[in-house]
mmCIF file as gemmi writes it, N, C-alpha and C atoms, coordinates in Angstrom:
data_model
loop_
_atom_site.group_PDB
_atom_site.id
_atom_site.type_symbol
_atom_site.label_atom_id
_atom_site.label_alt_id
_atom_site.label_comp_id
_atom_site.label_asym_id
_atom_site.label_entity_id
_atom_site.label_seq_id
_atom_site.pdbx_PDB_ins_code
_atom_site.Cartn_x
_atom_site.Cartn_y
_atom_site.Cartn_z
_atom_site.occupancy
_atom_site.B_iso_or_equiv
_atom_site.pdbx_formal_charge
_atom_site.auth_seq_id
_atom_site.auth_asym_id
_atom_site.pdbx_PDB_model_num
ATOM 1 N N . UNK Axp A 1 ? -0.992 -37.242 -22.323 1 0 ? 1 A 1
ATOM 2 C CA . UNK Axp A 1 ? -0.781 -36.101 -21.446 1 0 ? 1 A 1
ATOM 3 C C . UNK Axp A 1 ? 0.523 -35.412 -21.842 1 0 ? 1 A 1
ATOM 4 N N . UNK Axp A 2 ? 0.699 -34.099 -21.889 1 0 ? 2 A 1
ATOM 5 C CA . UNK Axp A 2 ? 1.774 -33.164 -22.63 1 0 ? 2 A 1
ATOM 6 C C . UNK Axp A 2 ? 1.975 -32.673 -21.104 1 0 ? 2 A 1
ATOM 7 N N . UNK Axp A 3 ? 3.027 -32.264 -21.014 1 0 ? 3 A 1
ATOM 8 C CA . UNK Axp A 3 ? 3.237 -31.095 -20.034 1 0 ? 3 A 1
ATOM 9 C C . UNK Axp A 3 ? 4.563 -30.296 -20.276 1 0 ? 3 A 1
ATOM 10 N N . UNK Axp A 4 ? 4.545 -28.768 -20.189 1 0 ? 4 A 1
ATOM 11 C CA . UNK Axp A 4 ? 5.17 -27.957 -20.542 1 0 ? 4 A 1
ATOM 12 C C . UNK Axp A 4 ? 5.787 -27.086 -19.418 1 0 ? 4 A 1
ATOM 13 N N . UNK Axp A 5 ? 6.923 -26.937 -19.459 1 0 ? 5 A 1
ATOM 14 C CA . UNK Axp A 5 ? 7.822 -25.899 -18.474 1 0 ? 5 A 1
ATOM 15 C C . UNK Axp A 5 ? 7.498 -24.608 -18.805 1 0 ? 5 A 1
ATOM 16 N N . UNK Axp A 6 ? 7.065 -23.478 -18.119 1 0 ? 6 A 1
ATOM 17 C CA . UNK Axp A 6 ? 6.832 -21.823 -18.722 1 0 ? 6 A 1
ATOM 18 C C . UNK Axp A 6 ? 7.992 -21.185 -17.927 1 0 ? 6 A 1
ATOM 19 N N . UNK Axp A 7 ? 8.631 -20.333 -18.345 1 0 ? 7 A 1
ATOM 20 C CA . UNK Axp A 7 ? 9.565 -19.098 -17.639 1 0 ? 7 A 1
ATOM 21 C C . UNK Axp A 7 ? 8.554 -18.23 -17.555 1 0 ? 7 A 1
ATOM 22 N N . UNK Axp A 8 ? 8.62 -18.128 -15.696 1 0 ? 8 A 1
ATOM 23 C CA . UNK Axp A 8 ? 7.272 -17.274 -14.93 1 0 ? 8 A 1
ATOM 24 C C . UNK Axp A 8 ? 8.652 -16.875 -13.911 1 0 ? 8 A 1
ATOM 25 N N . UNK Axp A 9 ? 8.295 -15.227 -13.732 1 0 ? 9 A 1
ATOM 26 C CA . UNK Axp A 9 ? 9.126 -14.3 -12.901 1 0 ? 9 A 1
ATOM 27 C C . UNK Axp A 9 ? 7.975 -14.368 -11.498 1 0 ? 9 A 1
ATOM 28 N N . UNK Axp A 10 ? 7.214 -14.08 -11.627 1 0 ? 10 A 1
ATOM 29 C CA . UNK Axp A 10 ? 5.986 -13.795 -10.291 1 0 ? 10 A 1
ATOM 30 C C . UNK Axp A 10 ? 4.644 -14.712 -10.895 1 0 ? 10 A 1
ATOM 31 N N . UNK Axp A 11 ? 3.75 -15.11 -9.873 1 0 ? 11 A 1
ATOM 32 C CA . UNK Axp A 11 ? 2.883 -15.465 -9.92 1 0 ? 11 A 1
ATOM 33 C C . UNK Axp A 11 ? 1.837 -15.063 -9.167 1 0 ? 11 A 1
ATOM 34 N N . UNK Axp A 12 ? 0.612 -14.377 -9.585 1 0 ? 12 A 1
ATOM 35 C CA . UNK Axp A 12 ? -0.237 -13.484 -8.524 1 0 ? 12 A 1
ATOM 36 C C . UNK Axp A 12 ? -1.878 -14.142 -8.483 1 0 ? 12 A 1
ATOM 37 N N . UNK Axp A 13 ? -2.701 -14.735 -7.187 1 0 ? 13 A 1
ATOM 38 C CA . UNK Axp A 13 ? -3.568 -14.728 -7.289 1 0 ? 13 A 1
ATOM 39 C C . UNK Axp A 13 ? -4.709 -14.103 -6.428 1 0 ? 13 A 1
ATOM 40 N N . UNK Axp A 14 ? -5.116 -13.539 -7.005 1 0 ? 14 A 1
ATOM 41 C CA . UNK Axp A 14 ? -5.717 -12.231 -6.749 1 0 ? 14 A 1
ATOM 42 C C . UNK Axp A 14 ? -6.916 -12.715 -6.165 1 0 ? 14 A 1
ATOM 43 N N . UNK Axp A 15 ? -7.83 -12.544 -4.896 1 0 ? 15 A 1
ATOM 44 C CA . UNK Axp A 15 ? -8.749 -12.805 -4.662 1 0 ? 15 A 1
ATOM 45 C C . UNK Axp A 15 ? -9.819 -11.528 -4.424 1 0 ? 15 A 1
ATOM 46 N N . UNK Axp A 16 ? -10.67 -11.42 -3.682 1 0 ? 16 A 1
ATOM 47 C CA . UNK Axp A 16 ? -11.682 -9.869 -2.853 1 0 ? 16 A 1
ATOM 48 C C . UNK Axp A 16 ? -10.534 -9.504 -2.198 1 0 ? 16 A 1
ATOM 49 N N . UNK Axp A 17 ? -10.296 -10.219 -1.088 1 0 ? 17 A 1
ATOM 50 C CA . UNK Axp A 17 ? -9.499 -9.838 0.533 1 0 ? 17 A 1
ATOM 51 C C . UNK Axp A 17 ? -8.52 -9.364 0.352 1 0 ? 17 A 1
ATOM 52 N N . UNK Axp A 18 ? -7.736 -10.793 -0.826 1 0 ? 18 A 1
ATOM 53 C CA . UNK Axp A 18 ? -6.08 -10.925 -0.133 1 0 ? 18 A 1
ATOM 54 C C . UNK Axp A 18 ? -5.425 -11.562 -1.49 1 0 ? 18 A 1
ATOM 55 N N . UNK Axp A 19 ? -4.368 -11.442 -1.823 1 0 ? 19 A 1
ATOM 56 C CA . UNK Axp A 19 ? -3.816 -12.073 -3.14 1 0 ? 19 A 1
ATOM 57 C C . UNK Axp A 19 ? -2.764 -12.655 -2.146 1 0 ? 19 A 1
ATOM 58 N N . UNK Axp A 20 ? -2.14 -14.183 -3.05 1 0 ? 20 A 1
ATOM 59 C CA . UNK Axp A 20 ? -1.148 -14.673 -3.082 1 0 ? 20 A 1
ATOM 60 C C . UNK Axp A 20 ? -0.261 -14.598 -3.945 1 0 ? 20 A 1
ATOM 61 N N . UNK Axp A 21 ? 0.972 -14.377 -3.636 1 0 ? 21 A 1
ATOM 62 C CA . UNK Axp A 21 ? 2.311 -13.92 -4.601 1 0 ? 21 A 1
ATOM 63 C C . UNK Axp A 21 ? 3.317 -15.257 -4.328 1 0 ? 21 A 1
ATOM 64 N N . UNK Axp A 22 ? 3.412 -15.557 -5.717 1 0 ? 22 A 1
ATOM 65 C CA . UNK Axp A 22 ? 4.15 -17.02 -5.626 1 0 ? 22 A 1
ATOM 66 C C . UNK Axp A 22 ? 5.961 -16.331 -6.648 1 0 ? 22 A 1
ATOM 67 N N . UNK Axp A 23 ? 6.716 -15.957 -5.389 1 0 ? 23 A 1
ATOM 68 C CA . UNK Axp A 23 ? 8.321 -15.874 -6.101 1 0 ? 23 A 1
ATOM 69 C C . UNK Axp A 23 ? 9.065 -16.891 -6.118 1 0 ? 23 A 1
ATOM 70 N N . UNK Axp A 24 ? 9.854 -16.815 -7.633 1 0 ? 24 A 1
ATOM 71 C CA . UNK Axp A 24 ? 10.665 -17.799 -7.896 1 0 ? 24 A 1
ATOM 72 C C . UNK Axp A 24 ? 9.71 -19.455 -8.264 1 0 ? 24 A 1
ATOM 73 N N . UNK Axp A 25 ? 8.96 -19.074 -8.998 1 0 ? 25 A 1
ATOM 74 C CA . UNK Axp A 25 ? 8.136 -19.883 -9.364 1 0 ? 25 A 1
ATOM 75 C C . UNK Axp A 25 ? 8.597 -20.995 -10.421 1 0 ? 25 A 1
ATOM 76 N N . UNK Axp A 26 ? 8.212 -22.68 -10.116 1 0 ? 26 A 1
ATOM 77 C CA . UNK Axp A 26 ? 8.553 -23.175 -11.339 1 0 ? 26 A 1
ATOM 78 C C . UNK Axp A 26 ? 6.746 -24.016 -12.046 1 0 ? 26 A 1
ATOM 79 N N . UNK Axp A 27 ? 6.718 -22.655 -12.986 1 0 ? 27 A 1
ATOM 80 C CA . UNK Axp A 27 ? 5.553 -23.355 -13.658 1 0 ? 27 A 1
ATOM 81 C C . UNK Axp A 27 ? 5.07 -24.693 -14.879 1 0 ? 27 A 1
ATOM 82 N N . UNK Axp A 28 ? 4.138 -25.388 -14.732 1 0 ? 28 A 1
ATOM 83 C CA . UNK Axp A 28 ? 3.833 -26.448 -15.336 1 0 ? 28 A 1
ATOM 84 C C . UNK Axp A 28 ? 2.846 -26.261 -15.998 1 0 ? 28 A 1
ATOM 85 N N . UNK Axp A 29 ? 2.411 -26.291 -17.558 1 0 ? 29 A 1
ATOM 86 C CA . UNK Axp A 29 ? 1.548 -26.154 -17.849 1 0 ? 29 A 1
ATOM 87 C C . UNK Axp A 29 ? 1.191 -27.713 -18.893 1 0 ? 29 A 1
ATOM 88 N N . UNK Axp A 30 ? 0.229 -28.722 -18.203 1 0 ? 30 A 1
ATOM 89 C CA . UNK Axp A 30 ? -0.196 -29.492 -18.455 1 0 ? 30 A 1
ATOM 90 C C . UNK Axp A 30 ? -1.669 -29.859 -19.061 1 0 ? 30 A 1
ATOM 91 N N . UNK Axp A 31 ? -1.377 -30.32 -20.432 1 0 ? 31 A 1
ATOM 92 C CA . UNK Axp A 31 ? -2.676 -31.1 -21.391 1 0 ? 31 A 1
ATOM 93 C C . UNK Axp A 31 ? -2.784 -32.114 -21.201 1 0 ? 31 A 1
ATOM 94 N N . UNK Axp A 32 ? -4.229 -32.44 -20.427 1 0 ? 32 A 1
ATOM 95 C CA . UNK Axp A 32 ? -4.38 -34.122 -20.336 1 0 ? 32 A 1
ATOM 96 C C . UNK Axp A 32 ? -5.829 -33.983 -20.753 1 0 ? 32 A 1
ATOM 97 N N . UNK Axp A 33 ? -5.754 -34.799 -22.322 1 0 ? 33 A 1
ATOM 98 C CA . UNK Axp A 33 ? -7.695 -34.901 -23.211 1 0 ? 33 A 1
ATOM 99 C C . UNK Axp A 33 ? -8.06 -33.484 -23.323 1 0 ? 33 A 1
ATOM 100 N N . UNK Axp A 34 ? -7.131 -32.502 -23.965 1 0 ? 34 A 1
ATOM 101 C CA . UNK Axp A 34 ? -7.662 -31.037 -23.728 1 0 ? 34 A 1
ATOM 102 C C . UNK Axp A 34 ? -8.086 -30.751 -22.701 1 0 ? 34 A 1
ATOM 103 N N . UNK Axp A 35 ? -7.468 -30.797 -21.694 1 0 ? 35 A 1
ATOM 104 C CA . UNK Axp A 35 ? -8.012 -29.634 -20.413 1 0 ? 35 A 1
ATOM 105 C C . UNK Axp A 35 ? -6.746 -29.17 -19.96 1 0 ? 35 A 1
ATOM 106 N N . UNK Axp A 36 ? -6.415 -28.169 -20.188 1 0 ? 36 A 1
ATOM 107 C CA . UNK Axp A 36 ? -5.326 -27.06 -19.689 1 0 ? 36 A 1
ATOM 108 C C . UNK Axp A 36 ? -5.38 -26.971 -18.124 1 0 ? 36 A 1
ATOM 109 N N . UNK Axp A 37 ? -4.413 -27.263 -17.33 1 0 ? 37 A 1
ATOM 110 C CA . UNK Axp A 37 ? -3.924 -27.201 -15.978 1 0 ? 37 A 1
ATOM 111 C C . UNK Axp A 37 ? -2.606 -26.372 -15.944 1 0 ? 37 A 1
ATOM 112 N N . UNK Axp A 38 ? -2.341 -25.957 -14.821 1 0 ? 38 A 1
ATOM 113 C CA . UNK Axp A 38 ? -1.331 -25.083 -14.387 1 0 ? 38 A 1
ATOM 114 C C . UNK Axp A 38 ? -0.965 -25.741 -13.346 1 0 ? 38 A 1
ATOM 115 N N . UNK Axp A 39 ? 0.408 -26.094 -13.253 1 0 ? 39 A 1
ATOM 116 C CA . UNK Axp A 39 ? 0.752 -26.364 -11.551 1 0 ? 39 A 1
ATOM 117 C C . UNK Axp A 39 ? 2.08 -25.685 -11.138 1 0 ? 39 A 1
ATOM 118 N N . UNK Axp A 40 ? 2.025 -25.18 -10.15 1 0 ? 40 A 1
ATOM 119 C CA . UNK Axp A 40 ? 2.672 -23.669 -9.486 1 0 ? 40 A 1
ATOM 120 C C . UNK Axp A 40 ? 3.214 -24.67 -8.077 1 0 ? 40 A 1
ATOM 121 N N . UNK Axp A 41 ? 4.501 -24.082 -8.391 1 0 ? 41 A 1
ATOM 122 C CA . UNK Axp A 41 ? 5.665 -24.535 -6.81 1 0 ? 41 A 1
ATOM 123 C C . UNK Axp A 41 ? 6.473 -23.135 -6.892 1 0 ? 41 A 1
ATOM 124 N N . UNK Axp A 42 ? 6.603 -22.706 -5.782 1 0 ? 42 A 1
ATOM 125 C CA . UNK Axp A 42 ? 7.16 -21.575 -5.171 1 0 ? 42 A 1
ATOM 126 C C . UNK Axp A 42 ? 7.498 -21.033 -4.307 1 0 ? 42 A 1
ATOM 127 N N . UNK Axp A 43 ? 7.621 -19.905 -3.816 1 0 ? 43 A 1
ATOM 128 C CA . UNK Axp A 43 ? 8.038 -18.937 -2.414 1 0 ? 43 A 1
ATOM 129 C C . UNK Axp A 43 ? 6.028 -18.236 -2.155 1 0 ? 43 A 1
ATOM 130 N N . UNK Axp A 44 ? 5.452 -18.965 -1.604 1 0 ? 44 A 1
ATOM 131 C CA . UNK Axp A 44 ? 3.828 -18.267 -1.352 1 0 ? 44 A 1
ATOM 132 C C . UNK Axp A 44 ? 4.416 -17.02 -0.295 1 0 ? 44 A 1
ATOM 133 N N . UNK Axp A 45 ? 3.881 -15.822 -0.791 1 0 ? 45 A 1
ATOM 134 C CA . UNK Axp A 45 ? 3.647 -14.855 0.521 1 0 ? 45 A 1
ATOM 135 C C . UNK Axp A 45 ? 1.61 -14.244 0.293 1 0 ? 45 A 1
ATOM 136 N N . UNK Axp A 46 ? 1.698 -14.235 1.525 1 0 ? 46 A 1
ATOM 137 C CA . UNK Axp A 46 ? -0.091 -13.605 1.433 1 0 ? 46 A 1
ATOM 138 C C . UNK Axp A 46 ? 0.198 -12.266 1.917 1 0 ? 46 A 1
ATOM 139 N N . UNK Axp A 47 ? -0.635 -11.153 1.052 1 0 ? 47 A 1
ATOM 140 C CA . UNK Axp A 47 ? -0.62 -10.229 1.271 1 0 ? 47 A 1
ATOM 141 C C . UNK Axp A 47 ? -2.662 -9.382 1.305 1 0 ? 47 A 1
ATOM 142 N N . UNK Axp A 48 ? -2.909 -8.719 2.345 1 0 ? 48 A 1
ATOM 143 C CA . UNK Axp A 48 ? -3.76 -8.229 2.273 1 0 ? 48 A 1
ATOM 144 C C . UNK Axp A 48 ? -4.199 -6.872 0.935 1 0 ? 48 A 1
ATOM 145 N N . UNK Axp A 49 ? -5.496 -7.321 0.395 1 0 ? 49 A 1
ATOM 146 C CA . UNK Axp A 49 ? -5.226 -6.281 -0.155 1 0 ? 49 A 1
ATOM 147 C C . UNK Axp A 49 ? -6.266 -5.13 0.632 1 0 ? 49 A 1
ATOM 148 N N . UNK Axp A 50 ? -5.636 -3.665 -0.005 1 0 ? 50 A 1
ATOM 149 C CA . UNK Axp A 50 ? -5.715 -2.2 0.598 1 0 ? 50 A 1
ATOM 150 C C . UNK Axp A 50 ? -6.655 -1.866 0.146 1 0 ? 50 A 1
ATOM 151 N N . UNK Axp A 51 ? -8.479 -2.026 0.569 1 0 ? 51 A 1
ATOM 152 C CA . UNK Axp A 51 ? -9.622 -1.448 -0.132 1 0 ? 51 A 1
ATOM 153 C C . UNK Axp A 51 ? -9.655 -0.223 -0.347 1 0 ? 51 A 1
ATOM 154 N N . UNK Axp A 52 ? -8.983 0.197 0.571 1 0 ? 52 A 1
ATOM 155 C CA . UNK Axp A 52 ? -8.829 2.212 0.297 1 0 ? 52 A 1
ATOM 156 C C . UNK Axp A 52 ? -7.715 2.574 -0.533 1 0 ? 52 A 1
ATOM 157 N N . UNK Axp A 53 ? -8.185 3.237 -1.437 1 0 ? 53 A 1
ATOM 158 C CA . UNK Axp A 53 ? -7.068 3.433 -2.233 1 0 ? 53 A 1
ATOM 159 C C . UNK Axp A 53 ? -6.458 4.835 -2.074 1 0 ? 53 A 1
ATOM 160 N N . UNK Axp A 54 ? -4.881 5.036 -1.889 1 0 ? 54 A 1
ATOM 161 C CA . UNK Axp A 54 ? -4.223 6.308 -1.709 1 0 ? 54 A 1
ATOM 162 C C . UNK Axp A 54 ? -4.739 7.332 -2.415 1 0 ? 54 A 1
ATOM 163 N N . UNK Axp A 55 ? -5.355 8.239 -1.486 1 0 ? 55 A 1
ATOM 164 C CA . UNK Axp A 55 ? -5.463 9.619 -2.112 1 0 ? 55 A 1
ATOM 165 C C . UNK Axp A 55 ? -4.939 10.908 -2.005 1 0 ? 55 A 1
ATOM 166 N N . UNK Axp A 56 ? -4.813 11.346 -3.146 1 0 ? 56 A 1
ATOM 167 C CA . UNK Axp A 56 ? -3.281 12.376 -2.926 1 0 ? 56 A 1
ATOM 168 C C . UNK Axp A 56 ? -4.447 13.868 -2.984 1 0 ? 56 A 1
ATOM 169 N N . UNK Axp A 57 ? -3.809 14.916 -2.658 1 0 ? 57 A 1
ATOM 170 C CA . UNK Axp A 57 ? -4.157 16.145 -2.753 1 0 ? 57 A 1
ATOM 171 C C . UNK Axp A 57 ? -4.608 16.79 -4.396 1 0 ? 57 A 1
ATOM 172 N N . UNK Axp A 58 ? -3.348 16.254 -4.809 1 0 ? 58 A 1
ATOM 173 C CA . UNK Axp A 58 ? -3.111 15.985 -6.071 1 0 ? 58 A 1
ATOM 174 C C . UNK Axp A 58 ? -4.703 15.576 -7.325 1 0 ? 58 A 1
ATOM 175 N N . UNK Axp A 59 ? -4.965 14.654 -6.648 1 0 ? 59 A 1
ATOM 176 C CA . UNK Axp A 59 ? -5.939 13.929 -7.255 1 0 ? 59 A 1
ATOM 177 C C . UNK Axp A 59 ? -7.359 14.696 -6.916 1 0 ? 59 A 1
ATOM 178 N N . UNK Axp A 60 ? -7.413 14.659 -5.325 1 0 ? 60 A 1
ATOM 179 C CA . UNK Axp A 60 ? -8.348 15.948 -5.213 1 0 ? 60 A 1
ATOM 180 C C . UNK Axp A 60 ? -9.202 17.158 -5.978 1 0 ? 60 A 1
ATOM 181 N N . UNK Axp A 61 ? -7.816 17.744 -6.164 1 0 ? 61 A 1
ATOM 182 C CA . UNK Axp A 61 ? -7.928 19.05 -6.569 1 0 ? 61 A 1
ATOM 183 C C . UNK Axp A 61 ? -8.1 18.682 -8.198 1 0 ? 61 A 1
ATOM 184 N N . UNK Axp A 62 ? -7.533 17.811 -9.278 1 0 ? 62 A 1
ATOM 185 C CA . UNK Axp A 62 ? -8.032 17.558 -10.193 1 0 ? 62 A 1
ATOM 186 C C . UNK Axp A 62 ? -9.801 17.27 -10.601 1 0 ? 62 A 1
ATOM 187 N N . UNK Axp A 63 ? -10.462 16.118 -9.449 1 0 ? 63 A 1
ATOM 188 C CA . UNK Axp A 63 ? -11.647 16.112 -9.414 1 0 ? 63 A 1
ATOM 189 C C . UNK Axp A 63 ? -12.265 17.385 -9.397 1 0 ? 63 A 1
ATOM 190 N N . UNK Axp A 64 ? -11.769 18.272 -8.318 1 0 ? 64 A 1
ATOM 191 C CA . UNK Axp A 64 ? -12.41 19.5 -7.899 1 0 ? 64 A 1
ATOM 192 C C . UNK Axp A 64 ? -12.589 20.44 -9.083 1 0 ? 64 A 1
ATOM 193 N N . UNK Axp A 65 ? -11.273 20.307 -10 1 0 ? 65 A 1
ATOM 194 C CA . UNK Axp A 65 ? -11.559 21.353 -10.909 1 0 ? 65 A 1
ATOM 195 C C . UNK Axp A 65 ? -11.991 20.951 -11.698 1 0 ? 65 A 1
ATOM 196 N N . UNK Axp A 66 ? -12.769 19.833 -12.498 1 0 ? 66 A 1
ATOM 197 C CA . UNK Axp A 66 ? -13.389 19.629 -12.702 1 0 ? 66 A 1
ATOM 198 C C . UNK Axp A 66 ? -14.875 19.322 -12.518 1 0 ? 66 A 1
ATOM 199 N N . UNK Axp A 67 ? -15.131 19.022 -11.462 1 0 ? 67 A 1
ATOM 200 C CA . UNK Axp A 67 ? -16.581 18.864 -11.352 1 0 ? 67 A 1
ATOM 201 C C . UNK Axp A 67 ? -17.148 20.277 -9.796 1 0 ? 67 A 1
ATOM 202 N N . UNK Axp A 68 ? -16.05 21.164 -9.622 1 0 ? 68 A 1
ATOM 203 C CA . UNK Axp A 68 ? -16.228 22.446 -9.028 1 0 ? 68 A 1
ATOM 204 C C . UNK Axp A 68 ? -17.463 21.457 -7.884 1 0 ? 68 A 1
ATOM 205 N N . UNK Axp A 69 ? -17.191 20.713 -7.184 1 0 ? 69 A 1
ATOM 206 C CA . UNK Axp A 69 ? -17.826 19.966 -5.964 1 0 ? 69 A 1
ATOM 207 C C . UNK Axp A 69 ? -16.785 19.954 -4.79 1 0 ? 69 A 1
ATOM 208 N N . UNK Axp A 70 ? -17.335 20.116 -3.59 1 0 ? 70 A 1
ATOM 209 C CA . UNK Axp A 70 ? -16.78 20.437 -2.499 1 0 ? 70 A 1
ATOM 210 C C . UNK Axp A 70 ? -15.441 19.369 -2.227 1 0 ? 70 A 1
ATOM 211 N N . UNK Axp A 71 ? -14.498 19.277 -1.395 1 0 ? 71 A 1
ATOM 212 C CA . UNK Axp A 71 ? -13.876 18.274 -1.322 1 0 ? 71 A 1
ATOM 213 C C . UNK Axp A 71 ? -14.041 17.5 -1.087 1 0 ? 71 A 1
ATOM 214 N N . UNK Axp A 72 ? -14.769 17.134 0.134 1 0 ? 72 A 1
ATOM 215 C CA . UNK Axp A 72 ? -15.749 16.401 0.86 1 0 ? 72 A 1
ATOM 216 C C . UNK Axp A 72 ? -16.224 15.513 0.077 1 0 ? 72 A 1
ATOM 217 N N . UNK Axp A 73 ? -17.261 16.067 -0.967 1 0 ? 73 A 1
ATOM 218 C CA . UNK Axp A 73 ? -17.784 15.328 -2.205 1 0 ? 73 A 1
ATOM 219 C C . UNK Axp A 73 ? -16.574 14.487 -2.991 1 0 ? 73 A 1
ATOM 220 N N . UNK Axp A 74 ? -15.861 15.291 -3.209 1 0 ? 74 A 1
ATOM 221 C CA . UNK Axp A 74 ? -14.999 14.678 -3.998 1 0 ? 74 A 1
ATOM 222 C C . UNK Axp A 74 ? -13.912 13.487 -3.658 1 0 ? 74 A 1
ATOM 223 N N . UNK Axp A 75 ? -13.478 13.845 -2.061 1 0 ? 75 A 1
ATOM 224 C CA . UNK Axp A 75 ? -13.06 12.802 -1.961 1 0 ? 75 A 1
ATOM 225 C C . UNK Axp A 75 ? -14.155 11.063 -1.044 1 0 ? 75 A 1
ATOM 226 N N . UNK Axp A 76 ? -15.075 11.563 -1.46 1 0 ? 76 A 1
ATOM 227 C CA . UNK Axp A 76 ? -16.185 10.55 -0.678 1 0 ? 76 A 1
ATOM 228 C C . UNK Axp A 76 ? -16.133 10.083 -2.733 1 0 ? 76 A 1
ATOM 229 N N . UNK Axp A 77 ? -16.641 10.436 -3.444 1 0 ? 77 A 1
ATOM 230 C CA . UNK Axp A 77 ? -16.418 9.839 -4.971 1 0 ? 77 A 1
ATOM 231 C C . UNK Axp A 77 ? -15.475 9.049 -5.34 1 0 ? 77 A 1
ATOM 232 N N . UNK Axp A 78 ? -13.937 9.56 -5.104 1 0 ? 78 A 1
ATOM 233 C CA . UNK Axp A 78 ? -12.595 8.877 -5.352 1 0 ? 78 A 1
ATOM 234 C C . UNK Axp A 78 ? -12.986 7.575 -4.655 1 0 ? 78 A 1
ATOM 235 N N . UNK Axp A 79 ? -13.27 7.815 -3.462 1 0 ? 79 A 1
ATOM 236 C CA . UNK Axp A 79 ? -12.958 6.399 -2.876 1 0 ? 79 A 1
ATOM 237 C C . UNK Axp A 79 ? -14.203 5.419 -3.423 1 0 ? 79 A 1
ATOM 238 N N . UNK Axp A 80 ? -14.995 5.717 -3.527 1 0 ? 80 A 1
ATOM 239 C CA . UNK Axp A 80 ? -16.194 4.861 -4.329 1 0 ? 80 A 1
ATOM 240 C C . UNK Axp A 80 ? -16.003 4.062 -5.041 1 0 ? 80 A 1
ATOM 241 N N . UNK Axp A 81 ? -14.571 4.682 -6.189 1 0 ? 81 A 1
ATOM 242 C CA . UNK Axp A 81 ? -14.363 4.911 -7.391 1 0 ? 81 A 1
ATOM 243 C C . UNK Axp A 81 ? -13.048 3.789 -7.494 1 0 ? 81 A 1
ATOM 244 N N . UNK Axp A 82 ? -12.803 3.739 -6.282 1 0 ? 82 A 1
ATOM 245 C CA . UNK Axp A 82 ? -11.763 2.736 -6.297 1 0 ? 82 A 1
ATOM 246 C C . UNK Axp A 82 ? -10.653 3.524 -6.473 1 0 ? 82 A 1
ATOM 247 N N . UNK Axp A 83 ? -10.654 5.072 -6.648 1 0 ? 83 A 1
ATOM 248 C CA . UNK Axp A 83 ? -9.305 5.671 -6.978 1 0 ? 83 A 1
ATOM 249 C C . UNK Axp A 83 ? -9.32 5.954 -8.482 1 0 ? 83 A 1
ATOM 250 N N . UNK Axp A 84 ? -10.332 5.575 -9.23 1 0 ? 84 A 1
ATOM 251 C CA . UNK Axp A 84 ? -10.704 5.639 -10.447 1 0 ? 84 A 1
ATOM 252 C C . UNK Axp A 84 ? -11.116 7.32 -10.962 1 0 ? 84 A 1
ATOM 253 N N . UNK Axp A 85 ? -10.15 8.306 -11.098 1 0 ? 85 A 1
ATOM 254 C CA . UNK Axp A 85 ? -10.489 9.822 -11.004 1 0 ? 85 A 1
ATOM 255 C C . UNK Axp A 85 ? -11.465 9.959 -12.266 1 0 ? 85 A 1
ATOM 256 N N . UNK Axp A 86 ? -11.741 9.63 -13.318 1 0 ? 86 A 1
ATOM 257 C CA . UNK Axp A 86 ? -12.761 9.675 -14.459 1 0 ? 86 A 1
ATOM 258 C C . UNK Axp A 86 ? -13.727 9.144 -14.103 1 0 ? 86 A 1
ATOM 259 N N . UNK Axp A 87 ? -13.566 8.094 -13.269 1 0 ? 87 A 1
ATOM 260 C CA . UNK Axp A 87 ? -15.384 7.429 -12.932 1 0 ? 87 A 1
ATOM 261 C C . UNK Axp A 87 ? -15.656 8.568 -12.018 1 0 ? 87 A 1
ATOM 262 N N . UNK Axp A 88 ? -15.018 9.077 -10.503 1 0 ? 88 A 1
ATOM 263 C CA . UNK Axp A 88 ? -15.334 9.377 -9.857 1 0 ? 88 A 1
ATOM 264 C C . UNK Axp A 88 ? -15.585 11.169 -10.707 1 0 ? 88 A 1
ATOM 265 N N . UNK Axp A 89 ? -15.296 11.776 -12.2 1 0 ? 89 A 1
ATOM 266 C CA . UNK Axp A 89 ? -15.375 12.428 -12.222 1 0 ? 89 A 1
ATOM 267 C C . UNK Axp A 89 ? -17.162 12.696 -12.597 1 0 ? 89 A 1
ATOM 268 N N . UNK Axp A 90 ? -17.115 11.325 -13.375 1 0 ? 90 A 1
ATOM 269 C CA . UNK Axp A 90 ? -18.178 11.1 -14.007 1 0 ? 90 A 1
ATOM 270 C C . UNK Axp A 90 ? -19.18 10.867 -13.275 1 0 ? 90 A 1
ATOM 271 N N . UNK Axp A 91 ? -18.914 10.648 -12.051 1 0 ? 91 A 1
ATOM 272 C CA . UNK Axp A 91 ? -20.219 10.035 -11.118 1 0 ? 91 A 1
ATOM 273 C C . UNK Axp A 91 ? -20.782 11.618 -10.735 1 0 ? 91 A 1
ATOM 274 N N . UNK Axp A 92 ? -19.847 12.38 -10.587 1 0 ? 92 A 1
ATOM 275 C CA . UNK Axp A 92 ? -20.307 13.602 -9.849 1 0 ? 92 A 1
ATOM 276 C C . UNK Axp A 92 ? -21.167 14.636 -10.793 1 0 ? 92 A 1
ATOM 277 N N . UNK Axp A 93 ? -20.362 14.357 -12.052 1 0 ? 93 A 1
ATOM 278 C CA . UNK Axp A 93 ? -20.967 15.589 -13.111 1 0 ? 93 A 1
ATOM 279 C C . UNK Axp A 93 ? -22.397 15.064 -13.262 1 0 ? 93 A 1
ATOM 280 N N . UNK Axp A 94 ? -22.737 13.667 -13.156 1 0 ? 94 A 1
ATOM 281 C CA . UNK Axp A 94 ? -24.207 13.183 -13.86 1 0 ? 94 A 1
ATOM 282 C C . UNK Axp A 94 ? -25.281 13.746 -12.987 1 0 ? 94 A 1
């Protein structure tokens, strides 16, 4: 069995809901018979994540002038889109 110290600033695990943020982390990265493990000690904070993603006017009006679709449309796309302005441009033009 090997085990290795890593210099880790943040540690993030990302789930659907909610990620955990591990600060001031001291990471372990351990080989026992080839199987790679990680073991994480830290500061845990849980944070929800924000399914709606900020939409600016900004972003709007870019969709708009491009795919000349109502706002309405456009911002019902963005959010689809995850905030993704090329998918959501692309969803509209098809």
């Amino acid at each position: 069995m090997e085990q290795q110290d890593l210099e880790v600033n943040e540690v993030i695990f990302r789930m659907n809901e909610k990620e955990l943020v591990i600060s001031n982390p001291k990471v372990s990265k351990v080989n026992a018979m080839g199987q790679e493990t990680y073991q994480v000690i830290g500061d845990i904070e849980e944070r929800a994540l924000d399914s709606t993603p900020d939409i600016s006017e900004e972003d709007i009006q870019t969709v708009i002038d491009q795919t000349n679709c109502s706002k309405e449309e456009v911002t019902k796309a963005i959010k689809e889109s995850k905030g993704d302005l090329a998918e959501a441009i692309m969803n509209l033009s098809s």
